[in-house]
KOLGU-4560 file (N, C-alpha, C; in nm, 3 decimals, padded with zeros to 5 digits):
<recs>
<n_xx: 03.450 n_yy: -17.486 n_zz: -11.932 ca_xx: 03.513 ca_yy: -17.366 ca_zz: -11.882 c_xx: 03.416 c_yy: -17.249 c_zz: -11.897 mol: A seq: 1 type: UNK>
<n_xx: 03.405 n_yy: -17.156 n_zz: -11.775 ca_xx: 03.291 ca_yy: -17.037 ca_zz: -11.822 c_xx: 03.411 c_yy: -16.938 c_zz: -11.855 mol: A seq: 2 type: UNK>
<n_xx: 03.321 n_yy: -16.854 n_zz: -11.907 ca_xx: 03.305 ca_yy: -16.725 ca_zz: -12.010 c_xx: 03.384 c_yy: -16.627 c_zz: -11.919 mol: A seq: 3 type: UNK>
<n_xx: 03.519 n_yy: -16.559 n_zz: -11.978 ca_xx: 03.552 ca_yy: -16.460 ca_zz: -11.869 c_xx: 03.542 c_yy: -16.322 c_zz: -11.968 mol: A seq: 4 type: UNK>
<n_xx: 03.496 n_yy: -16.229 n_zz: -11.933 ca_xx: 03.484 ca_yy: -16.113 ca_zz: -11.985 c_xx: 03.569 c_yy: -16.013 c_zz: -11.926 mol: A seq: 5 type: UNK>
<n_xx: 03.701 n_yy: -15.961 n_zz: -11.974 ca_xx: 03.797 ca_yy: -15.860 ca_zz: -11.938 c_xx: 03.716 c_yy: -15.750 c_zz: -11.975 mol: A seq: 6 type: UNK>
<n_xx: 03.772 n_yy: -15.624 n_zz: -11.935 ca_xx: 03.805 ca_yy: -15.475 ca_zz: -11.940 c_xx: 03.955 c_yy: -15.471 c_zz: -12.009 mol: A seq: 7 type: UNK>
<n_xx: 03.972 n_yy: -15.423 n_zz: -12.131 ca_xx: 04.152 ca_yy: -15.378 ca_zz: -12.139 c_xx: 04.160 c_yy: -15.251 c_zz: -12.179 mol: A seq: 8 type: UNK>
<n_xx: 04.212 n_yy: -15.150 n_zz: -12.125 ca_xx: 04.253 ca_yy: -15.030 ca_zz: -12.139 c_xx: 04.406 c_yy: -15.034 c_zz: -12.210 mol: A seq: 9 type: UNK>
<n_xx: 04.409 n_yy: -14.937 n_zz: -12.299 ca_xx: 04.497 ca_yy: -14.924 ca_zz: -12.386 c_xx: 04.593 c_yy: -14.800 c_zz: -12.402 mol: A seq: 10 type: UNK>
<n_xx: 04.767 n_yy: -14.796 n_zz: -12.365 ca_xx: 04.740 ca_yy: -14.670 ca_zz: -12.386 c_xx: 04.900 c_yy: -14.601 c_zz: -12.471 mol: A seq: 11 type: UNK>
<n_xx: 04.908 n_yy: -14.495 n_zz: -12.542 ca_xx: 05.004 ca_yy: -14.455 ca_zz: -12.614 c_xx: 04.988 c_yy: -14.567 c_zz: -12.763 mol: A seq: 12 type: UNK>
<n_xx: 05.118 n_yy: -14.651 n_zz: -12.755 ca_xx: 05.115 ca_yy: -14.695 ca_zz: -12.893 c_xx: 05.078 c_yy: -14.827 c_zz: -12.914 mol: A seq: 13 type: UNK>
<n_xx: 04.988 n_yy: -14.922 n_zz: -12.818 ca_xx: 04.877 ca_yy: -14.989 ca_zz: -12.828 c_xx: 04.773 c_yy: -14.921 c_zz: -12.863 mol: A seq: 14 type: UNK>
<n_xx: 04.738 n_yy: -14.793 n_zz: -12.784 ca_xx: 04.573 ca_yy: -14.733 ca_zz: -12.808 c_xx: 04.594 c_yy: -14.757 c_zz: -12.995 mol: A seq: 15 type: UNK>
<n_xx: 04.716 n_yy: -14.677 n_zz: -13.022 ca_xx: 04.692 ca_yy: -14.653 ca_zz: -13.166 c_xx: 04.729 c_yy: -14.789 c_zz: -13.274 mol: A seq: 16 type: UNK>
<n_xx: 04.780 n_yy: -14.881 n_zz: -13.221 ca_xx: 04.777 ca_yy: -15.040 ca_zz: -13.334 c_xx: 04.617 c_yy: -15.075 c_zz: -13.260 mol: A seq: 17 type: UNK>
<n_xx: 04.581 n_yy: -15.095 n_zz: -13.163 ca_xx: 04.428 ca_yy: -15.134 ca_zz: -13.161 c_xx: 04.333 c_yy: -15.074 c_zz: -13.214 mol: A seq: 18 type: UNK>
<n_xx: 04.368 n_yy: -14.941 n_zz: -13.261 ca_xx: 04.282 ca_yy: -14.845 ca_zz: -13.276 c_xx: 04.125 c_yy: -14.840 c_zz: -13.172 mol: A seq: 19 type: UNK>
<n_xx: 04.138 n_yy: -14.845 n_zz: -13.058 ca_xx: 04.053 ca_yy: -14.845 ca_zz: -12.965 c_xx: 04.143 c_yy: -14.799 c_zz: -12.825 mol: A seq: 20 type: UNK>
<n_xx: 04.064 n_yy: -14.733 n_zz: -12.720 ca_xx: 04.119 ca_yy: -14.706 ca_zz: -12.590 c_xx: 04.055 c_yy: -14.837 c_zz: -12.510 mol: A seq: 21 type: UNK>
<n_xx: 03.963 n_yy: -14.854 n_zz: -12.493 ca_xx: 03.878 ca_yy: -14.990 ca_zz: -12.405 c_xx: 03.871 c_yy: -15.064 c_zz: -12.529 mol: A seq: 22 type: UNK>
<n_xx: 03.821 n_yy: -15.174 n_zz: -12.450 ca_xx: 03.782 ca_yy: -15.272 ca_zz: -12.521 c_xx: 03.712 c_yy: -15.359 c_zz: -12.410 mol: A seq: 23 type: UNK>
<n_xx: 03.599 n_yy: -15.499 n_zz: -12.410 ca_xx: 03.624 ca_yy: -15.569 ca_zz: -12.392 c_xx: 03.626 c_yy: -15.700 c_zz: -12.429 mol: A seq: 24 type: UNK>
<n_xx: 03.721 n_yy: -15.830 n_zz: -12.374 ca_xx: 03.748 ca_yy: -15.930 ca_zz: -12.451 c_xx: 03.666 c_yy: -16.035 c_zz: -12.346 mol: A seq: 25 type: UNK>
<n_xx: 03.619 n_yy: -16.123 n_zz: -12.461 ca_xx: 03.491 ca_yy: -16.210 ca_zz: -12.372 c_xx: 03.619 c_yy: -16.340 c_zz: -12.461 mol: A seq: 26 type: UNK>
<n_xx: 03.563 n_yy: -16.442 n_zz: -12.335 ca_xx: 03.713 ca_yy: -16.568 ca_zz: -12.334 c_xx: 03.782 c_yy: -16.550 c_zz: -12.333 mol: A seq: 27 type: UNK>
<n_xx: 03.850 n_yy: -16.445 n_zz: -12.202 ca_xx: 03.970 ca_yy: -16.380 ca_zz: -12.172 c_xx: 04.041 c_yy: -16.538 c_zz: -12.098 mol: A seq: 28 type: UNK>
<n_xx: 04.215 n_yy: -16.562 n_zz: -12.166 ca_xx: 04.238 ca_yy: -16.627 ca_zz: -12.073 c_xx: 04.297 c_yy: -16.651 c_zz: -11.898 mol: A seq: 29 type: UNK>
<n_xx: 04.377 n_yy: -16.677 n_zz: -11.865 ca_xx: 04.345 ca_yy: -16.701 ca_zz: -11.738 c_xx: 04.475 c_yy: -16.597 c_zz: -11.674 mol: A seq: 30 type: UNK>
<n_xx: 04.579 n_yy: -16.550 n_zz: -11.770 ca_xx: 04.695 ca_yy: -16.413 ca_zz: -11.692 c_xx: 04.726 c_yy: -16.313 c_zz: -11.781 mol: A seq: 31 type: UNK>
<n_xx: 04.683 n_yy: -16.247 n_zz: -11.706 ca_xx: 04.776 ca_yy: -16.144 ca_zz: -11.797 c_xx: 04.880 c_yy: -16.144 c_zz: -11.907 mol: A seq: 32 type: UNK>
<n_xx: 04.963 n_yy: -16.198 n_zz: -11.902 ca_xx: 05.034 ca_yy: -16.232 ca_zz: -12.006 c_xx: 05.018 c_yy: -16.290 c_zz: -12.096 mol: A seq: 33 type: UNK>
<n_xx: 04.950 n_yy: -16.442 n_zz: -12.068 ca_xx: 04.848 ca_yy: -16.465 ca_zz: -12.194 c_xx: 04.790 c_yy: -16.394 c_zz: -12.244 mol: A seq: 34 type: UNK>
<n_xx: 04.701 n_yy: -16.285 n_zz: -12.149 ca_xx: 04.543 ca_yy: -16.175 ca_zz: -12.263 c_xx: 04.663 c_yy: -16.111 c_zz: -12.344 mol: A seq: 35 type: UNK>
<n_xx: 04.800 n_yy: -16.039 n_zz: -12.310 ca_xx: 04.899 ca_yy: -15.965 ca_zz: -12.397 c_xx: 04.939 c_yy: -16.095 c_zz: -12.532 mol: A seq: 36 type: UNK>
<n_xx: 04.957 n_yy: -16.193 n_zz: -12.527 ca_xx: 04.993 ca_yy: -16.220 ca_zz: -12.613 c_xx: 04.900 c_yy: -16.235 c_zz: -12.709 mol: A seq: 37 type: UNK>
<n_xx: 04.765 n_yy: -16.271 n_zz: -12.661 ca_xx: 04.629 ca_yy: -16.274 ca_zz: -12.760 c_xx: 04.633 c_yy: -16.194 c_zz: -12.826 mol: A seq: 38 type: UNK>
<n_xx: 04.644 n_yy: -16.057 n_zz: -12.756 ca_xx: 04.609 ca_yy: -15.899 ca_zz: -12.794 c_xx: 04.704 c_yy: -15.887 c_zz: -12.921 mol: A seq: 39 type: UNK>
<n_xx: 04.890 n_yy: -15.914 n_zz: -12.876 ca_xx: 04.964 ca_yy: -15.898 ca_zz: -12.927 c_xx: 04.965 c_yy: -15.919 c_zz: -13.137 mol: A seq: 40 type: UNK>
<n_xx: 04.927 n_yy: -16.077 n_zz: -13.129 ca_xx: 04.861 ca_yy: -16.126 ca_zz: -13.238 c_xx: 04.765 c_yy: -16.059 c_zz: -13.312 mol: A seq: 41 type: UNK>
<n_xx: 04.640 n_yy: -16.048 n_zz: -13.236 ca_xx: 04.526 ca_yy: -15.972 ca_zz: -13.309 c_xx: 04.607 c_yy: -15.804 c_zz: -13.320 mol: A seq: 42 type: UNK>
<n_xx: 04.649 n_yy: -15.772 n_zz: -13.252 ca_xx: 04.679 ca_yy: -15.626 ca_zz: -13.326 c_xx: 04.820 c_yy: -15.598 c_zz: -13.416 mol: A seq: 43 type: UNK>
<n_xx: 04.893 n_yy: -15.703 n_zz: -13.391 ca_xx: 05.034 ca_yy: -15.653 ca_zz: -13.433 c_xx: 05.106 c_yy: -15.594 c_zz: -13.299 mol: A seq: 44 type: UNK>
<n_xx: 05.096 n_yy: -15.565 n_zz: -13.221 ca_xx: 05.183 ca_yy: -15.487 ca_zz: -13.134 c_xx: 05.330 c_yy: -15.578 c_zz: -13.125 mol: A seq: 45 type: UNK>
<n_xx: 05.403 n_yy: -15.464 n_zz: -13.134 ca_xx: 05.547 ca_yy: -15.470 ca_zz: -13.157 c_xx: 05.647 c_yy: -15.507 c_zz: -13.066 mol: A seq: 46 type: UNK>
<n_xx: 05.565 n_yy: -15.489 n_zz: -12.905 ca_xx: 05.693 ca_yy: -15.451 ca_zz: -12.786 c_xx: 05.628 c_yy: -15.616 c_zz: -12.719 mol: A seq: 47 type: UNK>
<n_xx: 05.744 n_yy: -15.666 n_zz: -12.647 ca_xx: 05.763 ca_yy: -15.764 ca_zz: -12.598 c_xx: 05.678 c_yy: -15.789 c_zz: -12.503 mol: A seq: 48 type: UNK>
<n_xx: 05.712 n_yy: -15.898 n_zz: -12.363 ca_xx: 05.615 ca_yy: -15.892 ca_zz: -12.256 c_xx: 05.732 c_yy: -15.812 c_zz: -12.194 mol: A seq: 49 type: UNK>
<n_xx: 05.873 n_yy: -15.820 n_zz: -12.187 ca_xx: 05.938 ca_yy: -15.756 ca_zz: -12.096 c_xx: 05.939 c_yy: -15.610 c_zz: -12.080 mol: A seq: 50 type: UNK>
<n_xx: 05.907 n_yy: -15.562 n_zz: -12.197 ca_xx: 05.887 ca_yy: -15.413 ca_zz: -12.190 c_xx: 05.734 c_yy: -15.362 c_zz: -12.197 mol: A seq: 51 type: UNK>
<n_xx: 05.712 n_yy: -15.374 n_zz: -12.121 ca_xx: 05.505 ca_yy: -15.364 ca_zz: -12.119 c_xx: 05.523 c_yy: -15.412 c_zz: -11.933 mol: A seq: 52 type: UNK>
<n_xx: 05.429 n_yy: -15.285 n_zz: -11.896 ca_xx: 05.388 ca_yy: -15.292 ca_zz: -11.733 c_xx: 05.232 c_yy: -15.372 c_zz: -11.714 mol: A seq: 53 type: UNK>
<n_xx: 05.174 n_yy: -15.381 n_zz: -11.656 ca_xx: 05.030 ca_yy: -15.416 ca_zz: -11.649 c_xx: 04.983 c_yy: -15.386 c_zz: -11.537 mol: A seq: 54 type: UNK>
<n_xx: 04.875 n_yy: -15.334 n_zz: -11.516 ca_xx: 04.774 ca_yy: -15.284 ca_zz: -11.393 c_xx: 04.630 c_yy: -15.361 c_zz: -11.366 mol: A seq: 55 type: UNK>
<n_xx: 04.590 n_yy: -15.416 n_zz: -11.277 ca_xx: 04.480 ca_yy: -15.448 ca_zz: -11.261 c_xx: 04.390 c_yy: -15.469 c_zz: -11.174 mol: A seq: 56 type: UNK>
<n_xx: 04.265 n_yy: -15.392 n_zz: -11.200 ca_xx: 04.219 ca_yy: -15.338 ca_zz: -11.152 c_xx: 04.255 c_yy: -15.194 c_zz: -11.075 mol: A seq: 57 type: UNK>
<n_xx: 04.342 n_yy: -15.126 n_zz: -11.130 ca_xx: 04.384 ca_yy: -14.970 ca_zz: -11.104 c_xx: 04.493 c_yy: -15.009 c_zz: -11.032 mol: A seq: 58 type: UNK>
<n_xx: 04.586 n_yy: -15.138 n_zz: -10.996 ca_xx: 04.739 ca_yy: -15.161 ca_zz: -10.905 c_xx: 04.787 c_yy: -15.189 c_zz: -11.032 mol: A seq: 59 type: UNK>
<n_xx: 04.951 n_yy: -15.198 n_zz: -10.978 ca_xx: 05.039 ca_yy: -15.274 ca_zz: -11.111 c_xx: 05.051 c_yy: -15.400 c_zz: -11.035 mol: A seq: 60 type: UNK>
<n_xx: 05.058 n_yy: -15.487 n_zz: -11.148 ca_xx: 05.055 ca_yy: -15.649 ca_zz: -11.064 c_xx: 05.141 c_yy: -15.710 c_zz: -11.201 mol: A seq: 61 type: UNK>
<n_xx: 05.202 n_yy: -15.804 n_zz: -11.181 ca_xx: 05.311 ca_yy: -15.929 ca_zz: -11.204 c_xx: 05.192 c_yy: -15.989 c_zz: -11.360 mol: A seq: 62 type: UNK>
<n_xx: 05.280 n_yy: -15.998 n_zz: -11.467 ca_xx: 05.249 ca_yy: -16.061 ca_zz: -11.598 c_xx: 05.181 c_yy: -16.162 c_zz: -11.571 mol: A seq: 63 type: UNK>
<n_xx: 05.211 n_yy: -16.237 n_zz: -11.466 ca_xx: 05.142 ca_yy: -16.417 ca_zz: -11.455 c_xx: 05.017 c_yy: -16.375 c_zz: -11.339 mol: A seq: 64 type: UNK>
<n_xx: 04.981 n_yy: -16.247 n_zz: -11.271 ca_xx: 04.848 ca_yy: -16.268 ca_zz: -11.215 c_xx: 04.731 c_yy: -16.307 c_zz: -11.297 mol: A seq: 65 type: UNK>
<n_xx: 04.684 n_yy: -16.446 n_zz: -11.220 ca_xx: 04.512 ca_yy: -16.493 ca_zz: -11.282 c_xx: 04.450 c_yy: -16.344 c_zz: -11.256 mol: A seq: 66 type: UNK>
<n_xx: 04.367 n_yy: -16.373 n_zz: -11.383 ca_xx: 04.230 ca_yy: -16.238 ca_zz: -11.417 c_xx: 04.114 c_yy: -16.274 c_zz: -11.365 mol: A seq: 67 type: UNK>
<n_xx: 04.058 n_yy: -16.217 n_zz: -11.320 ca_xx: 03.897 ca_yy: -16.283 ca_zz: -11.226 c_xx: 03.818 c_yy: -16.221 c_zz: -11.329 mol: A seq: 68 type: UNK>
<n_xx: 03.661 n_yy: -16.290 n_zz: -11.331 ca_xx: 03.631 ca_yy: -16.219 ca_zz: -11.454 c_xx: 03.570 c_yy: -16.057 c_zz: -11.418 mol: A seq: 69 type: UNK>
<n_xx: 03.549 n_yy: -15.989 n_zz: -11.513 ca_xx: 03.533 ca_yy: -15.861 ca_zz: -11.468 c_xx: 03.642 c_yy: -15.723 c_zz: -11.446 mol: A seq: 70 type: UNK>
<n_xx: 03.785 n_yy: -15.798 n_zz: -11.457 ca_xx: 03.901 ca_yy: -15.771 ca_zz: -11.407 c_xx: 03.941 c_yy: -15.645 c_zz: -11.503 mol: A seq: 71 type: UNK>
<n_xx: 03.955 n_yy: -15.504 n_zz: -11.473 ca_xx: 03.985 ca_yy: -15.437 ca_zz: -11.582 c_xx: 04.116 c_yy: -15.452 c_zz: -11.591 mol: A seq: 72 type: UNK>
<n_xx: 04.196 n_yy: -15.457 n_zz: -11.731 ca_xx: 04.333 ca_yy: -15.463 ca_zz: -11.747 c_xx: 04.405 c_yy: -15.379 c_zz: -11.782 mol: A seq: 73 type: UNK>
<n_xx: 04.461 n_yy: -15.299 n_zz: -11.790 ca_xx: 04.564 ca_yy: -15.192 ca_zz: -11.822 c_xx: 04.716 c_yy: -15.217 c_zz: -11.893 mol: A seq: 74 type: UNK>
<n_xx: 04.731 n_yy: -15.217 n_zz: -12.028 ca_xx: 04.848 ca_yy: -15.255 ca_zz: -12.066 c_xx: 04.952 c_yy: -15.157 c_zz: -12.138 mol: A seq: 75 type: UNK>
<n_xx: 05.063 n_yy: -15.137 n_zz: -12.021 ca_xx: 05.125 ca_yy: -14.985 ca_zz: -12.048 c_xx: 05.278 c_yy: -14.953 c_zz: -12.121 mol: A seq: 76 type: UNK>
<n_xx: 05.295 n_yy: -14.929 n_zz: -12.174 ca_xx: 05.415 ca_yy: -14.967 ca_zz: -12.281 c_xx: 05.549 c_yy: -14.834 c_zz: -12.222 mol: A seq: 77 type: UNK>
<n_xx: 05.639 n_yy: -14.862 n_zz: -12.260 ca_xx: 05.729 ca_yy: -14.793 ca_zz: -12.173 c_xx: 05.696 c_yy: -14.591 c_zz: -12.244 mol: A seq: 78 type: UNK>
<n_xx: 05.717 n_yy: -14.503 n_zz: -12.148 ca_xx: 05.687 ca_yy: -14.399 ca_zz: -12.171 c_xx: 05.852 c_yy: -14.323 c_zz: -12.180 mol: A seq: 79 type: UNK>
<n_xx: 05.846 n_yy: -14.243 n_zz: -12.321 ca_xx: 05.929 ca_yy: -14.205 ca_zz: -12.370 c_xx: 05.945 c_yy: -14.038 c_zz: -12.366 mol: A seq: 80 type: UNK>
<n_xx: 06.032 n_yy: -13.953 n_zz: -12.344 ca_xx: 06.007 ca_yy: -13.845 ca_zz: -12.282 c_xx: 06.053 c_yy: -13.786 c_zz: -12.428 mol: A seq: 81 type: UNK>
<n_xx: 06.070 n_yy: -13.593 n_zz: -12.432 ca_xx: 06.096 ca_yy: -13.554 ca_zz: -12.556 c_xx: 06.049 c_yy: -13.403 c_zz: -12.535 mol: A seq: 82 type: UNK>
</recs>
């Protein structure tokens, strides 16, 4: 299997359990939803897949789109007003 190298952008209360805004992840797997659950693990993040949007490459696209490598990811957690 080759080497996929993501882009993941991070933002609100991921940026702050990753403590990073970018990142990238080299042996990214193959959807979105998988790289969230990787992520999920390594950081602790708290919120589900159902409540989390995802963008990629600057569109919003479906939890199960394959990542091509290079693919920047965007993982956006619901925005809370106040």
């Amino acid at each position: 299997m080759a080497s996929k190298t993501i882009m993941v952008r991070y933002f609100a209360e991921l940026r702050e359990l990753s403590n990073c805004q970018t990142e990238e992840v080299a042996e990214a797997p193959d959807t979105a939803a998988e790289l969230y659950l990787q992520l999920k693990q390594r950081y602790g993040f708290r919120l589900e897949l159902d409540e989390i949007k995802v963008a990629i490459n600057g569109a919003f696209a479906h939890l199960d789109s394959q990542l091509a490598p290079g693919a920047e990811v965007a993982f956006i957690p619901p925005v809370s007003g106040g």
